[in-house]
DOBA-148194 format. One line per 10 residues: number of its first residue (from 0); for each residue z, x, y of N, C-alpha, C. Coordinates in nm, 4 decimals, padded with zeros to 6 digits. Example, Ala and Ser with C-alpha at 12.3 -4.5 7.8 and 13.67 -1.06 7.14 Angstrom:
BEGIN
0> 00.7800/01.3190/-00.5690/00.7800/01.2300/-00.4500/00.7800/01.3200/-00.3300; 00.7080/01.2850/-00.2250/00.7140/01.3670/-00.1060/00.7870/01.2900/00.0030
//
This chain:
BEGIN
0> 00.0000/00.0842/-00.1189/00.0000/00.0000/00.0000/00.0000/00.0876/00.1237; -00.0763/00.0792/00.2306/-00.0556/00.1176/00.3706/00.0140/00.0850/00.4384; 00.1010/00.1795/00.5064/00.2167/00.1058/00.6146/00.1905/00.2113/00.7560; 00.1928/00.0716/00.8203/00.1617/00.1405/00.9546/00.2240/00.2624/01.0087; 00.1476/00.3212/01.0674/00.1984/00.4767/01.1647/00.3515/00.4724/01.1565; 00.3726/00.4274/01.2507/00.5206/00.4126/01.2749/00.6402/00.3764/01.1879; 00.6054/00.2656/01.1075/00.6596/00.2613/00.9504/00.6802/00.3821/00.8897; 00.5857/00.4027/00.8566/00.5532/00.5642/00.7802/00.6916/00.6249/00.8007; 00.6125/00.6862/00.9377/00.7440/00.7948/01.0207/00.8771/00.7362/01.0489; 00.8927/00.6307/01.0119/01.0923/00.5797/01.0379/01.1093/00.6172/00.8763
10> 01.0106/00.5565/00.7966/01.0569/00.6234/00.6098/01.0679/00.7703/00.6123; 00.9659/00.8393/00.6670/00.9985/01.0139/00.6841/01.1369/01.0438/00.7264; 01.1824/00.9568/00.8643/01.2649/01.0385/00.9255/01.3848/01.0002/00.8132; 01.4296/00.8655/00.7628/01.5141/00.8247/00.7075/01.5136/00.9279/00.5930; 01.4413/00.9710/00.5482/01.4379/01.0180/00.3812/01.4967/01.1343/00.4320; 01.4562/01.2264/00.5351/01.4871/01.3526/00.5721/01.6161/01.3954/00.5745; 01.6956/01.2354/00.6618/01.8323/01.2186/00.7007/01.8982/01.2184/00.5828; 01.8493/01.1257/00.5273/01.9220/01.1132/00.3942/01.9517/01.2241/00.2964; 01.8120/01.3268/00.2803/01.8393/01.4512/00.2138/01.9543/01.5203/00.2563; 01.9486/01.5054/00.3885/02.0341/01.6479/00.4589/02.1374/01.5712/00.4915
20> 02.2228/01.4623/00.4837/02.3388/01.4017/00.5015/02.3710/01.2579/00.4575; 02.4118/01.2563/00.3062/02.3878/01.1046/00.2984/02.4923/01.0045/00.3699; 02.4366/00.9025/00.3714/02.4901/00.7530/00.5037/02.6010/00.6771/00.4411; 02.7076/00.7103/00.4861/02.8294/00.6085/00.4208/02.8588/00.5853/00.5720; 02.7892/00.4421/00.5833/02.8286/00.3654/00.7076/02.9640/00.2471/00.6722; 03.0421/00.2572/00.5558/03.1286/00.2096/00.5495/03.2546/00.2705/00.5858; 03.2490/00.3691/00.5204/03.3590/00.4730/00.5974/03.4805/00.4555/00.4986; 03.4533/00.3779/00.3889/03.5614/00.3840/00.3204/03.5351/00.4115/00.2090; 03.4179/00.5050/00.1325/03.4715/00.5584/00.0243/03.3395/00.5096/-00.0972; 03.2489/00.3854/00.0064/03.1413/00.3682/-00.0823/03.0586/00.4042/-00.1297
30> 02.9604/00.3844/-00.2205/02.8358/00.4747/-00.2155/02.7356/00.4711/-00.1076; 02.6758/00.6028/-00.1035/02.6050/00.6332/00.0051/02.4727/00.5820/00.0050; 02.4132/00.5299/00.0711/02.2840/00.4492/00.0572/02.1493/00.5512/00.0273; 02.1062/00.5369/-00.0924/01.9851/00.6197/-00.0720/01.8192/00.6053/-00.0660; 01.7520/00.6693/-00.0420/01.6497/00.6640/00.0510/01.5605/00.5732/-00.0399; 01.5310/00.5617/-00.1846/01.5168/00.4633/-00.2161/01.5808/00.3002/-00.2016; 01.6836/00.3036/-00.1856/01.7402/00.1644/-00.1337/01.6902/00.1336/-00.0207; 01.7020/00.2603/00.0935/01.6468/00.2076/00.2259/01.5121/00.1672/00.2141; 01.4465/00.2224/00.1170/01.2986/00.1975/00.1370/01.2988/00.0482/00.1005; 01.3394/00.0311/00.0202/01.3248/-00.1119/-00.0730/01.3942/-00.2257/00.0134
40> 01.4773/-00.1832/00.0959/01.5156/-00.2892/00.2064/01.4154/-00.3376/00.3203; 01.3633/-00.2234/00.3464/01.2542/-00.1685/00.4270/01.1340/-00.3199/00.3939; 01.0870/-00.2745/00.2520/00.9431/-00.3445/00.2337/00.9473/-00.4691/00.2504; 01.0167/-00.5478/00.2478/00.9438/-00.6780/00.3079/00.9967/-00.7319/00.4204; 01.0151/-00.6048/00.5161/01.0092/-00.6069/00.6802/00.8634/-00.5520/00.7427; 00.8216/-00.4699/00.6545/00.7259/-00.4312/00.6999/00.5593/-00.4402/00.6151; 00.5953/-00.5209/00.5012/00.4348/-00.5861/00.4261/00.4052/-00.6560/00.5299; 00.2566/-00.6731/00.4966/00.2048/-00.8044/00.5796/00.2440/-00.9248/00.5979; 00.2145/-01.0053/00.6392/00.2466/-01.1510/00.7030/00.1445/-01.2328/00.7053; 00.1551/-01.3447/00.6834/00.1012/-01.4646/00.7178/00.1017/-01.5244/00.8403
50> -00.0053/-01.4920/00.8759/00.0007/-01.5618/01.0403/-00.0290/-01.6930/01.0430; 00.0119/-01.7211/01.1613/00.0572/-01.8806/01.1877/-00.0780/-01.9846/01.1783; -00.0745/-02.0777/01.1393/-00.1963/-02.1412/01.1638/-00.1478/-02.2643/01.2662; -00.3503/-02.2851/01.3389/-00.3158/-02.3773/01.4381/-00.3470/-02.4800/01.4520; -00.3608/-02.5734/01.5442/-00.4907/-02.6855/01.5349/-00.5702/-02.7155/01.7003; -00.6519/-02.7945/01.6796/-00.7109/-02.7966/01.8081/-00.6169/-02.8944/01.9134; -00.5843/-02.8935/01.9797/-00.4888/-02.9755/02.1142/-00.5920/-03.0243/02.2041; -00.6763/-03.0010/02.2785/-00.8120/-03.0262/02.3484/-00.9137/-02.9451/02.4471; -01.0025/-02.9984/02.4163/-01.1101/-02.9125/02.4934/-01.1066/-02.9660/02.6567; -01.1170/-02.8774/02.7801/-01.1330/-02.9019/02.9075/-01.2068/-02.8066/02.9583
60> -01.3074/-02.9241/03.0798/-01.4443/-02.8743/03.1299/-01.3469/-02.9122/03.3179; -01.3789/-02.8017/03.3108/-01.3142/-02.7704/03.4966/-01.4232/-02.7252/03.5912; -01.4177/-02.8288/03.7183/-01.4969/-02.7688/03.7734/-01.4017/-02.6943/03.8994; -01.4793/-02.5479/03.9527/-01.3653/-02.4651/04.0431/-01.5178/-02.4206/04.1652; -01.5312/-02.4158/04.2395/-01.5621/-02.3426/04.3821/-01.5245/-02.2173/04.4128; -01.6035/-02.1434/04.4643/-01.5598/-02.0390/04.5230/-01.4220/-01.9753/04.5309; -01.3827/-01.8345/04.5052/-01.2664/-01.8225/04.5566/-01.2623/-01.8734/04.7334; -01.1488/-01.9376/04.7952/-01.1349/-01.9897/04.9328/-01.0341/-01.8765/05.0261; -01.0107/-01.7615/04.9433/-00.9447/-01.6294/05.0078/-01.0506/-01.5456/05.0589; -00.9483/-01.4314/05.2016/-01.1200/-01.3137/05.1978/-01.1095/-01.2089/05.1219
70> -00.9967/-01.2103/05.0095/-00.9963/-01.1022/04.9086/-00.9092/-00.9765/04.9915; -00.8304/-00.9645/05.0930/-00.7318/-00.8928/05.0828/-00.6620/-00.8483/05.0035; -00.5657/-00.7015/04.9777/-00.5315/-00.6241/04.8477/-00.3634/-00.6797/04.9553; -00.3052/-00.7236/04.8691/-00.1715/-00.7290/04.9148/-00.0558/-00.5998/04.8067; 00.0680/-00.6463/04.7826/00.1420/-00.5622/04.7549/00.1522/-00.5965/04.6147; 00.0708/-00.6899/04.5377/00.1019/-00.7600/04.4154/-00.0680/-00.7701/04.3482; -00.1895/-00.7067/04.4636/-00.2869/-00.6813/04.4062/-00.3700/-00.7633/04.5031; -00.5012/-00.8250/04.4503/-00.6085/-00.8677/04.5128/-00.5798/-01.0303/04.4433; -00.5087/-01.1367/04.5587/-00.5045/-01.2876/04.4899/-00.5968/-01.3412/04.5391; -00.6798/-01.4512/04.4553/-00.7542/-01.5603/04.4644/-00.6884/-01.7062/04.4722
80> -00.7797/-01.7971/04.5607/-00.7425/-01.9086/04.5552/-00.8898/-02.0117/04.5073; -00.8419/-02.0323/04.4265/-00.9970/-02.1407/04.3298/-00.9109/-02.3118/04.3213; -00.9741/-02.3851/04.4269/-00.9365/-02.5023/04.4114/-00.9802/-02.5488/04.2585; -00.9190/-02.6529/04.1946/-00.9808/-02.7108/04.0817/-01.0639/-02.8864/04.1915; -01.1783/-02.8869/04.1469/-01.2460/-03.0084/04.2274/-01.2802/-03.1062/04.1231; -01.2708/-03.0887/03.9913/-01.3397/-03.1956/03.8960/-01.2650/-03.1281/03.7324; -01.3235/-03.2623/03.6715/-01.3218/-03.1971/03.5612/-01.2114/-03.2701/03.4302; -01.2382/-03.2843/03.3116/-01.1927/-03.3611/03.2089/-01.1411/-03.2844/03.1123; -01.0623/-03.3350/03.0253/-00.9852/-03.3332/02.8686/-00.9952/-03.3977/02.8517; -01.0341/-03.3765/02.6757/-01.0679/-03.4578/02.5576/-00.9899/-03.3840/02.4205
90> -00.9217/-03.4478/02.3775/-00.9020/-03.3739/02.2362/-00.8199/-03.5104/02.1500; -00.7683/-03.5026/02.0179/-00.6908/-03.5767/01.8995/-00.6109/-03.6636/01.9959; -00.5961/-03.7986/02.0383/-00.4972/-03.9017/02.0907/-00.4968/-03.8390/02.2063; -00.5722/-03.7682/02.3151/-00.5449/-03.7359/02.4114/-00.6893/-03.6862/02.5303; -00.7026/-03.7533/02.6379/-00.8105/-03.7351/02.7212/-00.7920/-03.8199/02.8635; -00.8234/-03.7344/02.9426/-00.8022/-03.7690/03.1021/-00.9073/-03.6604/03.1635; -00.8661/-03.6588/03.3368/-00.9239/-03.6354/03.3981/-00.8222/-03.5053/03.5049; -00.8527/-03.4236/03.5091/-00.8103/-03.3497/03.6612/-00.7938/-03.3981/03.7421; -00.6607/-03.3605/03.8368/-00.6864/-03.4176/03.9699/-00.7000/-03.2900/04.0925; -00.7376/-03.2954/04.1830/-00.7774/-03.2059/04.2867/-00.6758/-03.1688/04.3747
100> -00.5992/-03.0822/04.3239/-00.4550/-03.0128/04.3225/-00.4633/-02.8418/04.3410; -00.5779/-02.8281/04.3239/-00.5800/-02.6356/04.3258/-00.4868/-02.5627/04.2294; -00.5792/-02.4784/04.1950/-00.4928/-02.3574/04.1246/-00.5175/-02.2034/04.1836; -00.4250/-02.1279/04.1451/-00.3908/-02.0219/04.2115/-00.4237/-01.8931/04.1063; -00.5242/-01.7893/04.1097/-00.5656/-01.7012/04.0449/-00.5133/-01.5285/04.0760; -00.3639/-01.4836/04.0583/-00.3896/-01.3300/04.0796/-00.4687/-01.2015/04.0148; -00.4999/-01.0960/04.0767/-00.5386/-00.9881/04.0072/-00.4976/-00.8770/04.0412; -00.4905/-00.7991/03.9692/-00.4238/-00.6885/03.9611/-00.4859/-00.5607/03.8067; -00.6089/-00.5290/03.8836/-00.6768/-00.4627/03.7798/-00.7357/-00.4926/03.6871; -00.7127/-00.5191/03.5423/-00.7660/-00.6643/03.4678/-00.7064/-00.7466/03.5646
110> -00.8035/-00.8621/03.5089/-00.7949/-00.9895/03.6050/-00.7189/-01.0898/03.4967; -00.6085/-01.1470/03.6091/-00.4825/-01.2712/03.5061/-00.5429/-01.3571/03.5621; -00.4959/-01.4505/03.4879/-00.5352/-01.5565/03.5574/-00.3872/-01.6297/03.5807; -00.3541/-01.7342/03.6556/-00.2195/-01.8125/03.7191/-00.2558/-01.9250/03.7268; -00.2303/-02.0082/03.6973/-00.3330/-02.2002/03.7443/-00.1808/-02.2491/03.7248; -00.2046/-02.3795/03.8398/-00.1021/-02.4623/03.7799/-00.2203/-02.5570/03.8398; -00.1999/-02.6830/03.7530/-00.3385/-02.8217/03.8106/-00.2122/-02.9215/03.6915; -00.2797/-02.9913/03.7997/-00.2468/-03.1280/03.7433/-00.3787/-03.2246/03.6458; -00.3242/-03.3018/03.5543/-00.4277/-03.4151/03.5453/-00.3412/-03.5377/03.4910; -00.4417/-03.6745/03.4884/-00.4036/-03.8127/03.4640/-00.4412/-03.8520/03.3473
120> -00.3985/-03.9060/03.2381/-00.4982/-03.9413/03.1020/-00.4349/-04.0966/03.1368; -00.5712/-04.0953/03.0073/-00.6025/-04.2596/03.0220/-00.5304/-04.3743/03.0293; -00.4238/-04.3426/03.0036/-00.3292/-04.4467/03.0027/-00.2284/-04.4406/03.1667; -00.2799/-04.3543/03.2431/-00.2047/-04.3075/03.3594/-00.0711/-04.2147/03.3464; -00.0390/-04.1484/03.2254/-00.0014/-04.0694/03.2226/-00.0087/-03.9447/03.3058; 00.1125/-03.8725/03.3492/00.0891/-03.7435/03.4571/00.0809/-03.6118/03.3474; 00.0243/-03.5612/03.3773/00.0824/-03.3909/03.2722/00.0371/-03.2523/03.3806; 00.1398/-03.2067/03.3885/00.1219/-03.0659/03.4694/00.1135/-02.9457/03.3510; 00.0303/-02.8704/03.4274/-00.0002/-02.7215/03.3417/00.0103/-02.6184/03.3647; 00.0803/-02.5128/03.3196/00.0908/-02.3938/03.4159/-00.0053/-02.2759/03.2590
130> -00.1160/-02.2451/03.3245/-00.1595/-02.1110/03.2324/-00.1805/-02.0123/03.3138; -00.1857/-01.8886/03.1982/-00.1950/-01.7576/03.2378/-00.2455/-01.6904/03.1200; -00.2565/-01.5718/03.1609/-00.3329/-01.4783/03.0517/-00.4379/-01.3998/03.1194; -00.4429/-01.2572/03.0762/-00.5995/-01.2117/03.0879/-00.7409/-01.2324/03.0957; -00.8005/-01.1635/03.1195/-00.9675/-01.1641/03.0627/-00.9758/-01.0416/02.9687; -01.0336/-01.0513/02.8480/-01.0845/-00.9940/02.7692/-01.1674/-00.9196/02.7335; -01.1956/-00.7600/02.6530/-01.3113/-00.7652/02.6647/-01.4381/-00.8374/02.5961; -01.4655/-00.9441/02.5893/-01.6006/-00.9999/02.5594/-01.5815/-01.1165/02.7014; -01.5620/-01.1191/02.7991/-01.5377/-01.1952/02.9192/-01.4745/-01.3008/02.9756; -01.4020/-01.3325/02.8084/-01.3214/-01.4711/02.8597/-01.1837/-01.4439/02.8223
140> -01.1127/-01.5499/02.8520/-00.9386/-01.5346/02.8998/-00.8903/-01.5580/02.8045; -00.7777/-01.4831/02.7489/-00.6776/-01.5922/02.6635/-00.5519/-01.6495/02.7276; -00.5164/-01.7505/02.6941/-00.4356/-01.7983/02.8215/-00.2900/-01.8070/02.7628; -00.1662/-01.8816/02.7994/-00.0743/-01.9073/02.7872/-00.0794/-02.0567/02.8343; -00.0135/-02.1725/02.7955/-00.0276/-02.2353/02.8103/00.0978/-02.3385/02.8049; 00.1458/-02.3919/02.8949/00.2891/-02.4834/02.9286/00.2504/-02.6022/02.9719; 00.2820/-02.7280/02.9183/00.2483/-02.8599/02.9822/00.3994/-02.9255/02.9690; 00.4442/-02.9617/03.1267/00.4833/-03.0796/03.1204/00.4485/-03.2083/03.1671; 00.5611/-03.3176/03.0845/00.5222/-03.4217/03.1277/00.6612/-03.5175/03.0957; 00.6895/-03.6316/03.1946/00.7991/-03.7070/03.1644/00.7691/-03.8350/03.0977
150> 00.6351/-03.8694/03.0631/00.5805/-03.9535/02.9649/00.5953/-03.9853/02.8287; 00.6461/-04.0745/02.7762/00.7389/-04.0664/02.6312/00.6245/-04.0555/02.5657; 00.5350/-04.0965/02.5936/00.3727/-04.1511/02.4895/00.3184/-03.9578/02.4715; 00.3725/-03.8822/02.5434/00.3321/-03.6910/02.5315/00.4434/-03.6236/02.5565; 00.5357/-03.6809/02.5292/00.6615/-03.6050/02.5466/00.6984/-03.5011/02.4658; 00.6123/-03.4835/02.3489/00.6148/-03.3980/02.2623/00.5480/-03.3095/02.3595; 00.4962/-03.2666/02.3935/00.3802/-03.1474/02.4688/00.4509/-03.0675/02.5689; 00.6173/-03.1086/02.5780/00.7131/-03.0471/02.6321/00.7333/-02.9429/02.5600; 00.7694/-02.9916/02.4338/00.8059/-02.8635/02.3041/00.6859/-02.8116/02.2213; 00.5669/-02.7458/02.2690/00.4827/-02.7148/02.2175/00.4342/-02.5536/02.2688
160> 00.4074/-02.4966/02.1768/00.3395/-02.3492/02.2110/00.2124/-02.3251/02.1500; 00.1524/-02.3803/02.2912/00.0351/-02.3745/02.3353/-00.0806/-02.2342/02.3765; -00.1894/-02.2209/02.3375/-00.2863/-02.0787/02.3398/-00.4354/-02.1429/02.3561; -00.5129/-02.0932/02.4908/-00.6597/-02.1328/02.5230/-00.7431/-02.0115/02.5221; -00.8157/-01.9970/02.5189/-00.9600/-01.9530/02.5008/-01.0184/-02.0154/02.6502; -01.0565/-01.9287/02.7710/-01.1724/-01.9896/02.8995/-01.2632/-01.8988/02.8822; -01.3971/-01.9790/02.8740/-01.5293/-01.9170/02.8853/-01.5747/-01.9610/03.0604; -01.6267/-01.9263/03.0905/-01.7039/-01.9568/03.1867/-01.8652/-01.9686/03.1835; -01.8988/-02.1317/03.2075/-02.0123/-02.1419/03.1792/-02.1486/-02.1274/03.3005; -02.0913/-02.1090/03.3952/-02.2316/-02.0681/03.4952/-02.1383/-02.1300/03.6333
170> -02.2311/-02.1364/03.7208/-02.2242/-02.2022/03.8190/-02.3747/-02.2690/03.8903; -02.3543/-02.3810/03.9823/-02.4904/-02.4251/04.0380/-02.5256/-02.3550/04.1856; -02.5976/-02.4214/04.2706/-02.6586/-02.3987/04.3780/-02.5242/-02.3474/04.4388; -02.4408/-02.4245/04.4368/-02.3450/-02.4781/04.5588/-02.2057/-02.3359/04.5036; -02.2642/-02.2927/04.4358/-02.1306/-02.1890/04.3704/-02.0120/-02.2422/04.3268; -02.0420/-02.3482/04.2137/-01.9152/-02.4159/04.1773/-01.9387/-02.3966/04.0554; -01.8131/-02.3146/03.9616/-01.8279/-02.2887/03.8210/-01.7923/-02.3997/03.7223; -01.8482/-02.3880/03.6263/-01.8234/-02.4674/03.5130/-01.7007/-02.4035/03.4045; -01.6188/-02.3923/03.3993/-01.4763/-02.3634/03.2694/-01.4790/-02.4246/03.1386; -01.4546/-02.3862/03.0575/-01.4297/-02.4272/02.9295/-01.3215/-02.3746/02.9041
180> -01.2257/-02.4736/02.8178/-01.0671/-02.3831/02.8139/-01.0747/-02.4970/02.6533; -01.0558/-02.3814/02.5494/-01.0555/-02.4382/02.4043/-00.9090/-02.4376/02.3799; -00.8120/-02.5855/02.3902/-00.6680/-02.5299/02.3289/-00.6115/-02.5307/02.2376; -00.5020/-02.5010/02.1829/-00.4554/-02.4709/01.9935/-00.3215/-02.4782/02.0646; -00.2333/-02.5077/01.9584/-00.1115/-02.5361/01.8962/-00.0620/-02.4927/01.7838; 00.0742/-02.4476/01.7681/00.0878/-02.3938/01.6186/00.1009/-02.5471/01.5248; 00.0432/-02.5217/01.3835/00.0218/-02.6552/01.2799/00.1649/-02.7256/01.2614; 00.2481/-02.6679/01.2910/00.3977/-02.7247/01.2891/00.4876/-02.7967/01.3819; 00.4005/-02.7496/01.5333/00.4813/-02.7917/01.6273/00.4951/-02.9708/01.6293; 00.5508/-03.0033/01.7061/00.5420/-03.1738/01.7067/00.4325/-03.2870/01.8130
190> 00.4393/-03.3556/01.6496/00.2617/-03.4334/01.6991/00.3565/-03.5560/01.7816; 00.4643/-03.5951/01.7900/00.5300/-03.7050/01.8810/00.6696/-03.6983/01.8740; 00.7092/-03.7982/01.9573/00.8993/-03.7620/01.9605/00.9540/-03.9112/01.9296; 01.0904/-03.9242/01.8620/01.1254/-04.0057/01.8599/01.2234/-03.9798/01.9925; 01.2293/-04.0801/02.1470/01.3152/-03.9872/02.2330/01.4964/-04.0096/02.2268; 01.5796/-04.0334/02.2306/01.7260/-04.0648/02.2311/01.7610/-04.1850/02.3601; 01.6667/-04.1404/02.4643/01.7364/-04.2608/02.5511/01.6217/-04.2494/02.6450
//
């Protein structure tokens, strides 16, 4: 089996220690732990893992304008301001519309992104969003993703850990871009709430 770099070298250093002074961290007289035990404690901290699986939460098409800053370098980097002007979600029991609230974009070398926007779903539900995350190298963002809402009908989407994907799909005449933001959820989190009061 392969164990990463650093793995490796904590088993080196441990074995070394162990040769040249064995470990009675009890202090009273027990046996001394040896470098085979440590190892064997070791391995299934450091085998592979099963990573989490997710599901889709919903797709949103944003429309944004121009940055509305003149690109000054302040003390926190070069910030943008990209109103949000349009734009929908659609995904499983859930779809609305943006409302025209602006979001707020910093940079600072790679480019983060910062948004907070609001939108309304169909039932007049409110849900606020705060993402963040990089750009990547193949050009799009991975985000972070926080929604609240005081709506019992998505009240689950309080307790959810949320991850998007933004592509950017062009812009028209008028320099107003098109967004795509693909979102996921871990397969476990909660699809509704029963609430207490």
């Amino acid at each position: 089996m392969l164990l990463p770099s650093f793995a490796a070298a904590a088993l080196t250093a441990l074995a070394s220690f162990a040769s040249a002074s064995p470990v009675n961290s009890a202090g009273n007289g027990a046996p001394a732990q040896t470098t085979a035990n440590l190892t064997s404690q070791l391995q299934p901290i450091i085998a592979p893992v099963t990573p989490p699986e997710f599901k889709w939460l919903y797709t949103a098409i944003v429309k944004c304008p121009a940055d509305v800053l003149r690109g000054d370098v302040g003390p926190y980097g070069q910030r943008k301001a990209i109103p949000i002007v349009g734009g929908y979600l659609e995904g499983p029991g859930i779809n609305g519309t943006f409302r025209n609230l602006g979001a707020v974009d910093p940079r600072s070398g790679i480019f983060t992104a910062d948004t907070r926007y609001n939108a309304v779903l169909s039932d007049g539900s409110d849900l606020y969003f705060n993402t963040f995350g990089p750009k990547t190298q193949d050009g799009s963002l991975h985000l972070h993703i926080k929604i609240e809402t005081g709506s019992a009908a998505y009240y689950h989407l309080n307790h959810i850990v949320a991850v998007g994907v933004l592509h950017n799909l062009g812009h028209d005449d008028l320099n107003v871009s098109t967004l795509r933001i693909d979102a996921f959820d871990f397969k476990t989190d909660y699809t509704n709430l029963t609430l207490l009061h």
